[in-house]
N, C-alpha and C positions, 0 to 999 in steps of 0.2 A: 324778226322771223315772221314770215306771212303765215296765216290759217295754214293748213296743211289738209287737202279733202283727198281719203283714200279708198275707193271701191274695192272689199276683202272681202265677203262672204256673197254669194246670190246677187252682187250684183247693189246691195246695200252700201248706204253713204260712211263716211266716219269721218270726221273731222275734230282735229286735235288743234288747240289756242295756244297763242305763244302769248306769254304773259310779259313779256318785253323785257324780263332780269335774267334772262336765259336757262329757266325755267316755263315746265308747261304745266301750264295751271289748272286747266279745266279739259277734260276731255266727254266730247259728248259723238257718241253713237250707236248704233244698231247692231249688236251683237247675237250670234247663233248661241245653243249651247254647250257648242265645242265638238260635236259629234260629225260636223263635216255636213250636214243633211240640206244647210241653206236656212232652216228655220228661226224666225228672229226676236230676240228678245226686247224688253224695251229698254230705250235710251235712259243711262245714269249718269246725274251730272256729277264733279267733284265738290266734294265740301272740304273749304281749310287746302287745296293744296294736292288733297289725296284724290286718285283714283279709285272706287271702288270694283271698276272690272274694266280687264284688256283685254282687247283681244290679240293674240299674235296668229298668225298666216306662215303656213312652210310654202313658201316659192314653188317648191318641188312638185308637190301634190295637191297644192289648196287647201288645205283642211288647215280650220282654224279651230284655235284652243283657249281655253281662259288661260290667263294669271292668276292663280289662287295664291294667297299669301301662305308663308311659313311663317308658324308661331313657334315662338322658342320655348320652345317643350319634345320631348320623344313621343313616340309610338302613336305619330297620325298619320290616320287613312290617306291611301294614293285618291287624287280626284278621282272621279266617276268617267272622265275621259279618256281616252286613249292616247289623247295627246294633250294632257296635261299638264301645267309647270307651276313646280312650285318655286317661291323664292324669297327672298326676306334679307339677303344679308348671309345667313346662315348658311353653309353646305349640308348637306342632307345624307344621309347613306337608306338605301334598304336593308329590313334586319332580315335574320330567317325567317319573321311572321309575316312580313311582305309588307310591313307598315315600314314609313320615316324615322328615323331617330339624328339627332344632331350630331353633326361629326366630328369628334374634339381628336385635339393633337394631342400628343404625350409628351408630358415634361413631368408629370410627377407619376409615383407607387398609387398603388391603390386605385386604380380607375376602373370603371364599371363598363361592362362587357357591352353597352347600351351604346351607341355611335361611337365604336371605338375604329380608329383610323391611325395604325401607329406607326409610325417613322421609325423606330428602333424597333429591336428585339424583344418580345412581352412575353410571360410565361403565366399561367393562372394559378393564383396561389390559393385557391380554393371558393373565396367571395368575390375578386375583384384580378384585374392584370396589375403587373410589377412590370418596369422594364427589368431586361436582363442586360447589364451595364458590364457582365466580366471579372467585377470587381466589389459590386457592393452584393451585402448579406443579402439582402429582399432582394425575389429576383435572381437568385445568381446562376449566370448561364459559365459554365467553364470554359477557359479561351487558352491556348497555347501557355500565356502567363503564366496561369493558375494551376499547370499539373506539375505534381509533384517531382520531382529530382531524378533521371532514368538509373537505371540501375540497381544493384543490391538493397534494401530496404529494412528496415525493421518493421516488425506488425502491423504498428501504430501508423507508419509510412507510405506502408503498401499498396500501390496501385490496384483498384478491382480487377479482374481477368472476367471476361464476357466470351461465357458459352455459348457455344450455338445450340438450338432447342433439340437438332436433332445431332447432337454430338454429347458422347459417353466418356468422362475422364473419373477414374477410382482410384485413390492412389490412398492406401493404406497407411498411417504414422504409426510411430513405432509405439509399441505397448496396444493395440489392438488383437484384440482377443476373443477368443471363443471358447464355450465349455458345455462340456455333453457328457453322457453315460452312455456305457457300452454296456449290454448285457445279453450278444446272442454271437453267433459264431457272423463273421464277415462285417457286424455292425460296426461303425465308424464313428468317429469325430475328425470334423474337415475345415481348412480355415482358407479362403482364399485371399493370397499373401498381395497382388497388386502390387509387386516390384520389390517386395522388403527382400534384402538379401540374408536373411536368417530367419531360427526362430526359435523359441522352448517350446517344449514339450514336456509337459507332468504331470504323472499318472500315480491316483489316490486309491485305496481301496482294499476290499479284500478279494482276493479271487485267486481262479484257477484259469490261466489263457494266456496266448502268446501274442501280444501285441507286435504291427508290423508299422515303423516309419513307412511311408512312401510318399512320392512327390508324382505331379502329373504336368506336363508341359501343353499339351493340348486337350484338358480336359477329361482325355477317355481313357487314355492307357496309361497308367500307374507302374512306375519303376522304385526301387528298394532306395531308400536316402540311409549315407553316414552320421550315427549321431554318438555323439560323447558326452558321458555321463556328469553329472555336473560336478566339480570339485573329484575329479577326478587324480589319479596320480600321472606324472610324466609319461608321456609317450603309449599311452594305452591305445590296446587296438577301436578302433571303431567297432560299430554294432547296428544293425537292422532291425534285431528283434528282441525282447525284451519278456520276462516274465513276474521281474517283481516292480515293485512303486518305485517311483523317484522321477529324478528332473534330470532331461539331455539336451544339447546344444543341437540344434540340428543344422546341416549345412545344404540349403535348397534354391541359393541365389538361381533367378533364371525362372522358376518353376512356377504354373498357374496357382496350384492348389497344395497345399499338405494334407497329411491325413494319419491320424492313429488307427489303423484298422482290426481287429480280432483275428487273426490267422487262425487260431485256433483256440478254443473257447471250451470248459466245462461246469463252469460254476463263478456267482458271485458280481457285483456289480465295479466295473473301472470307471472312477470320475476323473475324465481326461481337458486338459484347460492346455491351450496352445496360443501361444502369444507370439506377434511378430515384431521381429526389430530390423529396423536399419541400422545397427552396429557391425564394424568390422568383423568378418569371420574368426572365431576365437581359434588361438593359435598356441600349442600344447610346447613346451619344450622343454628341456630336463635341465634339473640346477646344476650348477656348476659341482663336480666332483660324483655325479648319479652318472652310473654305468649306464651305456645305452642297453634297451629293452632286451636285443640282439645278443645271448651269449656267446661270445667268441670263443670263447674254450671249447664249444660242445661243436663246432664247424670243422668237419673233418680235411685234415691237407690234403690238395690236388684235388677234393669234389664240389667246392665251392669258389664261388670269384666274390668277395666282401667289398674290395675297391680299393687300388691302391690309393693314397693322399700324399704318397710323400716317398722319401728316396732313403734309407739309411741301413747302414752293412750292419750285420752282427758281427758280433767280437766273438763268433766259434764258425765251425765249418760247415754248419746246417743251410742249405741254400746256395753255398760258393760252388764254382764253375769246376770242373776237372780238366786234367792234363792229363794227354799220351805223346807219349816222347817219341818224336820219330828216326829212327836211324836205317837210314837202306843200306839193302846186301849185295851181292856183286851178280844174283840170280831175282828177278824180279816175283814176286813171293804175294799173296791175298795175306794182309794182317788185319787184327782187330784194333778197333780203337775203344769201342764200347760195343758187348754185344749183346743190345737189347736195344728199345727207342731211345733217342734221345733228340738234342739239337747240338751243330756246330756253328760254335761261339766266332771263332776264330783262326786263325793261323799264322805261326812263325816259322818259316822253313827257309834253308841256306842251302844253296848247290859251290861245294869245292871243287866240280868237275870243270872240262874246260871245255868242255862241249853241252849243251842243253839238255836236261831232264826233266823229269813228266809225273807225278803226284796224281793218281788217280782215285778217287774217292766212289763208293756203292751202298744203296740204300739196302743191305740185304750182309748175311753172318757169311763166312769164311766159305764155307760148309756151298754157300750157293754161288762164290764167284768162280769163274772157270777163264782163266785168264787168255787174252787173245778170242775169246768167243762172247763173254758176259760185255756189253757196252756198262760202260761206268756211269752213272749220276752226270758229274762234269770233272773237268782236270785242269790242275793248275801246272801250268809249264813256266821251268822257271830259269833264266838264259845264266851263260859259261860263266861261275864268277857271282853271281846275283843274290839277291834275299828276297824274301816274297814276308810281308806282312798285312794282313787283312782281318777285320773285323766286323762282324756279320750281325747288326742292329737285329733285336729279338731272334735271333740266329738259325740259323737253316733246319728243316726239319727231319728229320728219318726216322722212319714209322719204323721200321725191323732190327735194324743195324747200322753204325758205322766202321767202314772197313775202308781200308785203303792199300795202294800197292806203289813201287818207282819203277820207271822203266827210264830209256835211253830214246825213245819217240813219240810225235805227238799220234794224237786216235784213241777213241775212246774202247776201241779196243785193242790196241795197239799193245804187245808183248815184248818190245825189244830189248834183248840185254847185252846189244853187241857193246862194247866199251865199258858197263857201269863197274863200280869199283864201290869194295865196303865203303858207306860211311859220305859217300858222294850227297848225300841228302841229307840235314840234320836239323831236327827242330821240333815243334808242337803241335798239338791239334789240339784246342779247346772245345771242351764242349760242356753240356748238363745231362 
């Protein structure tokens, strides 16, 4: 390789020696110092091999820069140039102090924050970075692998739940409680429940004052709550308000707030303690062979409805249905069948004529039909020869009376007795 002569700063000479083993051995020239200005320094020759100053040249702009060497060590000053380079062998990083530091890869824990350059995942574990590998202790970044099992959990198991900063979640456990003194008319103890669907309530003390359960769904307006007395007997009634000590179940699922409040108050201090649960609503019911609460004996017949459950006759005549016999006359006639209210059940009636007859029934006593002018309720006509059988599901009803009459045609007010003959009509009329 020939000398190599290259005109780079002002016009100044530089010529680099081929040392004939394809290396360059000696370099001698006239160097700026680095600032671009032309200014020139003096010619350094190499000793041993080494260059002690380059200069490099950007094609683009002219400005030329030293070679300053990088010593393997951290935290050295940038040249003085603008267009400076350092180099050695080593990559280089800037730190946030604006100085050099060596750029090391990561293959191990523990590495110092000092030219760090990392190809995996690093976390700082307080003195130095860890990679975060997923999988090992030092360092460990969570990776899809590593979380736990979706689903139902135990404690120990449990997945974290991550709140939002500006998100409000309260949620009450069971046996959370509260306890306060009351000692003025309208003063209070209040627990707010945060979803529990019950609660106790129990009140210590000596005094004079009517304590009042109440629950509040939207904070402001307060409605009366059912509560039962604790160890109570079967079927008791429920209660609002309360004037001596003890402990009530209270039933407030749903409800923001509870509250024992003074309704009314004239002596003496109540130490009231309310605890909430999420247990099942307690559920009263009477042992087997305990009479319900409800005396049946003292419910008078015909002015209450208790609720039928079932179907069965009695073995006397109390309750059973009545018969009126019916026989027609040869003049058609207003008879009674019952006269007072009742219902009709039913009917069995036979015509032996050989022409058509007519059964006319009225909701009103003897006294008020007037035959051929009173229209009937309705009428059963019943053809030459025929039976007429009907039953009348919770049965027809007649407010005043039931009366009835036979004629020989149809019309509800129809009077005719041309043809009838005793006894042409024969049968029942049921009724209650």
């Amino acid at each position: 390789m020939a000398d190599i002569l290259m005109n780079v700063l002002s016009g100044v000479n530089k010529r680099l020696k081929d040392m004939g083993d394809g290396t360059v051995a000696e370099v001698v020239y006239n160097a700026n110092s680095g600032t671009g200005t032309g200014s020139t320094a003096s010619t350094v020759a190499t000793a041993a091999g080494q260059a002690s100053r380059v200069v490099l040249v950007d094609p683009l702009t002219g400005n030329g820069s030293l070679v300053q060497a990088f010593h393997n060590a951290d935290n050295q000053a940038l040249s003085a140039t603008s267009y400076g380079l350092m180099t050695g062998g080593v990559d280089q990083l800037i730190n946030g102090a604006g100085t050099l530091d060596r750029k090391r890869g990561v293959s191990t824990d523990g590495m110092p924050a000092t030219g760090l350059a990392a190809e995996v995942p690093m976390l700082w574990n307080g003195t130095s970075y860890d990679r975060a590998p997923g999988s090992a202790t030092t360092g460990m970044k969570v990776t899809v692998a590593n979380l736990p099992t979706i689903g139902a959990q135990t404690t120990a198991n449990s997945s974290a739940v991550n709140i939002a900063s500006d998100q409000t979640v309260a949620v009450n456990a069971a046996g959370v409680s509260t306890l306060g003194s009351i000692t003025a008319l309208n003063a209070s103890v209040a627990l707010t429940l945060n979803g529990a669907s019950g609660a106790m309530i129990d009140l210590r003390g000596t005094f004079i004052a009517t304590l009042a359960f109440q629950g509040t769904v939207d904070g402001i307006n307060w409605v009366s709550l059912a509560a039962i007395p604790v160890g109570s007997p079967a079927n008791i009634a429920p209660v609002s308000n309360v004037t001596t000590i003890g402990a009530w179940h209270v039933l407030c699922a749903g409800m923001q707030q509870i509250r024992a409040t003074a309704a009314a108050y004239t002596s003496g201090t109540i130490t009231a303690t309310i605890r909430a649960t999420n247990a099942a609503p307690f559920l009263y019911t009477a042992p087997a062979g305990v009479t319900n609460a409800v005396a049946v004996s003292s419910v008078a017949a015909g002015t209450n409805l208790v609720g039928d459950v079932g179907l069965e006759y009695r073995g006397n005549a109390t309750g059973a249905a009545s018969v009126a016999a019916v026989m027609s006359t040869a003049i058609p006639v207003a008879t009674s069948a019952k006269a007072a209210a009742g219902r009709l059940l039913g009917v069995l009636l036979q015509n032996s004529a050989a022409t058509l007859r007519s059964v006319k029934l009225w909701n009103a006593l003897t006294t008020g039909v007037t035959l051929g002018t009173t229209p009937a309720l309705f009428e059963i006509d019943i053809p030459a020869g025929g039976s007429v059988y009907m039953a009348f599901e919770g049965g027809i009803g007649f407010t005043n009376a039931l009366t009835y009459a036979v004629t020989a045609g149809k019309g509800l007010t129809d009077n005719t007795s041309t043809g009838l003959g005793v006894n042409d009509i024969s049968g029942s009329l049921i009724y209650a």
